[in-house]
DONU-862273 format. One line per 3 residues: number of its first residue (from 0); their letters; for each residue y, x, z of C-alpha. Coordinates in Angstrom, 2 decimals, always signed. Layout:
% DONU-862273
NUM> A> Y,X,Z | ... $
This chain:
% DONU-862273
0> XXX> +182.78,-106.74,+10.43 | +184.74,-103.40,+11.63 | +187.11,-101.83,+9.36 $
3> XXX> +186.79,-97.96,+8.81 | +189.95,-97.26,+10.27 | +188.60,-98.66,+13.45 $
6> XXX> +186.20,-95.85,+13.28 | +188.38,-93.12,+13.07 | +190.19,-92.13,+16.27 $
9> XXX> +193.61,-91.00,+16.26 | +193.16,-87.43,+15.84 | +190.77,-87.39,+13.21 $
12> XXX> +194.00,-88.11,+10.75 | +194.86,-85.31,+9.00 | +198.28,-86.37,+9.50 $
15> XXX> +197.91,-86.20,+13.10 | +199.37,-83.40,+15.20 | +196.57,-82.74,+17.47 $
18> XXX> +194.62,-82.44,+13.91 | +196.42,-80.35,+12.82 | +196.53,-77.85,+15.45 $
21> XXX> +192.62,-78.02,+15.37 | +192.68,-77.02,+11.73 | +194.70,-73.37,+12.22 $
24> XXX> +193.04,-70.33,+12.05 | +193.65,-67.54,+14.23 | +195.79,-64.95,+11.71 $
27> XXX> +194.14,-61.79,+11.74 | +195.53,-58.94,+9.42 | +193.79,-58.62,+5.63 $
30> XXX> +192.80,-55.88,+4.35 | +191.37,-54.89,+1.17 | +188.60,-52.45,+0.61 $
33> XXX> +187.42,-50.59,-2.43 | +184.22,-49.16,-3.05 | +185.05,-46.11,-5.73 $
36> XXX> +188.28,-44.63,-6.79 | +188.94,-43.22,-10.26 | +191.05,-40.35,-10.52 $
39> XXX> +192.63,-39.25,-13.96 | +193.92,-35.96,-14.56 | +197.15,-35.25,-16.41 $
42> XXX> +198.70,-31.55,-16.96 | +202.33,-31.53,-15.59 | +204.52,-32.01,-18.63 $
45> XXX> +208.56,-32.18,-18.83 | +210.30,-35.76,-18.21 | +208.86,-38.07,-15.62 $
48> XXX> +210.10,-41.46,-14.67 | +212.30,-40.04,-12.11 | +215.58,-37.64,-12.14 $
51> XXX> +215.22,-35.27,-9.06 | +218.66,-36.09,-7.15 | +219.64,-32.54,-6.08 $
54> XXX> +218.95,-30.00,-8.65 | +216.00,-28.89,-11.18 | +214.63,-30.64,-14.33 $
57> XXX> +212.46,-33.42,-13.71 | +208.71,-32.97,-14.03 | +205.92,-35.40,-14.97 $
60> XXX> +202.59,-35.61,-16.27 | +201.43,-34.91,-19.83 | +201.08,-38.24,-22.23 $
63> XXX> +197.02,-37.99,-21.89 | +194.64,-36.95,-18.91 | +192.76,-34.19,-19.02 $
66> XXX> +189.98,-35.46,-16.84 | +188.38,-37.73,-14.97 | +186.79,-38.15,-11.32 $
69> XXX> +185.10,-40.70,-9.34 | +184.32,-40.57,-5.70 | +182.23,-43.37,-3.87 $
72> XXX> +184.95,-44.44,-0.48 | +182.19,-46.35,+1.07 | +180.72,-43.20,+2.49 $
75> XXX> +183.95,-41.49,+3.32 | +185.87,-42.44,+6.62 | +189.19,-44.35,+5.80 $
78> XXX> +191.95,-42.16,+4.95 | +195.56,-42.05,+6.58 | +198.32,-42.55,+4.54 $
81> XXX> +199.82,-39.69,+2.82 | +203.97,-38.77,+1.54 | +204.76,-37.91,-1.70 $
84> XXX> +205.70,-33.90,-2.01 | +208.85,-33.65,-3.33 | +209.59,-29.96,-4.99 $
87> XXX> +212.46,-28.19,-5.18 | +214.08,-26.50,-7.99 | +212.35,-23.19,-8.11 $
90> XXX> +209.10,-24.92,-7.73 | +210.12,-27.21,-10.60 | +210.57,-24.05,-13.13 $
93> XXX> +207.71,-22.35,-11.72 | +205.49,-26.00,-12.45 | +207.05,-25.61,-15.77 $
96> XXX> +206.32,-22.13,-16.52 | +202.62,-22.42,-15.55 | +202.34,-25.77,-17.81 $
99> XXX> +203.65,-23.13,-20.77 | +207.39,-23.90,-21.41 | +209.49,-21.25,-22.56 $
102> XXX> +212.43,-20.60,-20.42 | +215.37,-21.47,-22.64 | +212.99,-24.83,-22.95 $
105> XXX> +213.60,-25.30,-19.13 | +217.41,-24.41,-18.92 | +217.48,-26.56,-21.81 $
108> XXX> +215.74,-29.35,-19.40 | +218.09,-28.00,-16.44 | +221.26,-28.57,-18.34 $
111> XXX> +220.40,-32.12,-19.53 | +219.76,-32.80,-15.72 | +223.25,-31.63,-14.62 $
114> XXX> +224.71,-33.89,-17.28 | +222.98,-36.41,-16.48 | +223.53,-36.42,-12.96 $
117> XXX> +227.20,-35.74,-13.61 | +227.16,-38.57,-15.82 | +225.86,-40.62,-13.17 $
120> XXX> +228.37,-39.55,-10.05 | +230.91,-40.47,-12.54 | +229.85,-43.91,-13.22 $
123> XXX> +229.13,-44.05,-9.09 | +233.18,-42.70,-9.06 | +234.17,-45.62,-11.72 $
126> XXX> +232.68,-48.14,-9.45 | +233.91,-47.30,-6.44 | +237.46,-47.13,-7.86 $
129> XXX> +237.19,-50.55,-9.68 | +235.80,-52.15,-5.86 | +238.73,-50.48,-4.31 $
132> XXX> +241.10,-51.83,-7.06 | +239.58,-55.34,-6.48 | +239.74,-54.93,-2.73 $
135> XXX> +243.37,-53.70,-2.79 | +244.26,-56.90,-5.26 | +242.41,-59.33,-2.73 $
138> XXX> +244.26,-57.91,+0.10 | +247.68,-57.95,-1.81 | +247.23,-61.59,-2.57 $
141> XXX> +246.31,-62.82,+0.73 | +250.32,-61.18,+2.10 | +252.70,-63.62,+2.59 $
144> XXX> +254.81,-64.57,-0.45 | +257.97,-62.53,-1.22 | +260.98,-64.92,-0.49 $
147> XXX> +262.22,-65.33,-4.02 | +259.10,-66.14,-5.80 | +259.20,-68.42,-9.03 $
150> XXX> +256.89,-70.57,-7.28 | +258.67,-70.53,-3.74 | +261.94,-71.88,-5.79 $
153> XXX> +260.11,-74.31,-7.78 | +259.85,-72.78,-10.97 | +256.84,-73.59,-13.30 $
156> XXX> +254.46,-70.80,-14.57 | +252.21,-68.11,-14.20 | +253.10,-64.59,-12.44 $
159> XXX> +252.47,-63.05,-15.49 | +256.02,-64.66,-17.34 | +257.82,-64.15,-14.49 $
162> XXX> +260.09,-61.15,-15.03 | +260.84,-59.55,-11.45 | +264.42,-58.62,-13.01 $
165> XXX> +265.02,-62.18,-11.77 | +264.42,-61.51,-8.24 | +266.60,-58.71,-8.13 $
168> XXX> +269.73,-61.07,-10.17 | +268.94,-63.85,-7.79 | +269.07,-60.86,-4.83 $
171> XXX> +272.92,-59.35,-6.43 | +274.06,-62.66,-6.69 | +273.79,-63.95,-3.24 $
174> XXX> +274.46,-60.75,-1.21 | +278.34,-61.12,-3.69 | +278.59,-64.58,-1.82 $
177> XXX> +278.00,-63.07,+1.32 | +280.61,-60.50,+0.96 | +282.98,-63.17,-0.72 $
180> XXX> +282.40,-65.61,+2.48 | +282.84,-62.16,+4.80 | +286.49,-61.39,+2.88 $
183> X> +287.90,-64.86,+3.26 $
């Protein structure tokens, strides 16, 4: 009677190298095709997810669209990809003006944006000084211990109890002995 495993040759085993190997597929790149594309419409609008970073008020799209357009991408050759247009801060009034703001409504939106960016450097300017405070209290501990440190003459404690006066009375106190030994 033969077994089934007498059947199978070596590389047959999915466990087997060589089987393994056989099993790969060549990697080619995916890519994903559509057939339509929707398009909604929105009138630009004050607000926007995003704060410009140089100067203007930022400008978004209206809360509902306007319209709506479909075009069929199976008959149209592939397109190339595209940037996104940033505008600067005239453009950004002029967007404004055309979507019917008044102006003191957009230097109202302009001065919110300078506090707000100001508001943000400053918080960028508290970080960087707290890192730098960190980084300067890392590097201080890492120096060599000052010679007359509670815990370089076996005191018990934490830095924080230790008055420094005591360094300086230890300090008076033996430079007196020198001069005392330097008299005799």
């Amino acid at each position: 009677m033969e077994r089934a495993a007498d059947k199978d040759t070596p590389t047959d085993s999915p466990t087997h190298v060589e089987a393994l190997i056989a099993m790969e597929v060549p990697l080619r790149p995916t890519r994903v095709h559509f057939s339509t594309a929707t398009t909604y419409l929105f009138n630009p609008a004050y607000g926007g997810s995003a704060l410009p970073k140089e100067t203007g008020p930022p400008i978004g799209m209206a809360i509902t669209h306007f319209d709506v357009v479909e075009q069929d991408l199976s008959t149209r050759p592939t397109c190339r990809r595209g940037s996104v247009r940033k505008f600067n801060h005239l453009e950004r009034i002029e967007i404004l003006k055309q979507a019917e703001y008044h102006v003191q409504e957009i230097a109202s939106f302009c001065m919110d944006a300078i506090a707000l960016r100001k508001s943000r450097q400053e918080t960028v300017d508290e970080v960087r000084r707290e890192r730098k405070r960190k980084q300067q209290q890392d590097s201080s501990r890492h120096t060599k211990p000052r010679m007359f440190h509670p815990s370089m003459m076996g005191c018990v404690g934490s830095d924080d109890e230790y008055d420094s006066q005591e360094d300086e009375d230890v300090y008076e106190f033996e430079e007196k002995e020198e001069d005392e030994e330097h008299c005799m």
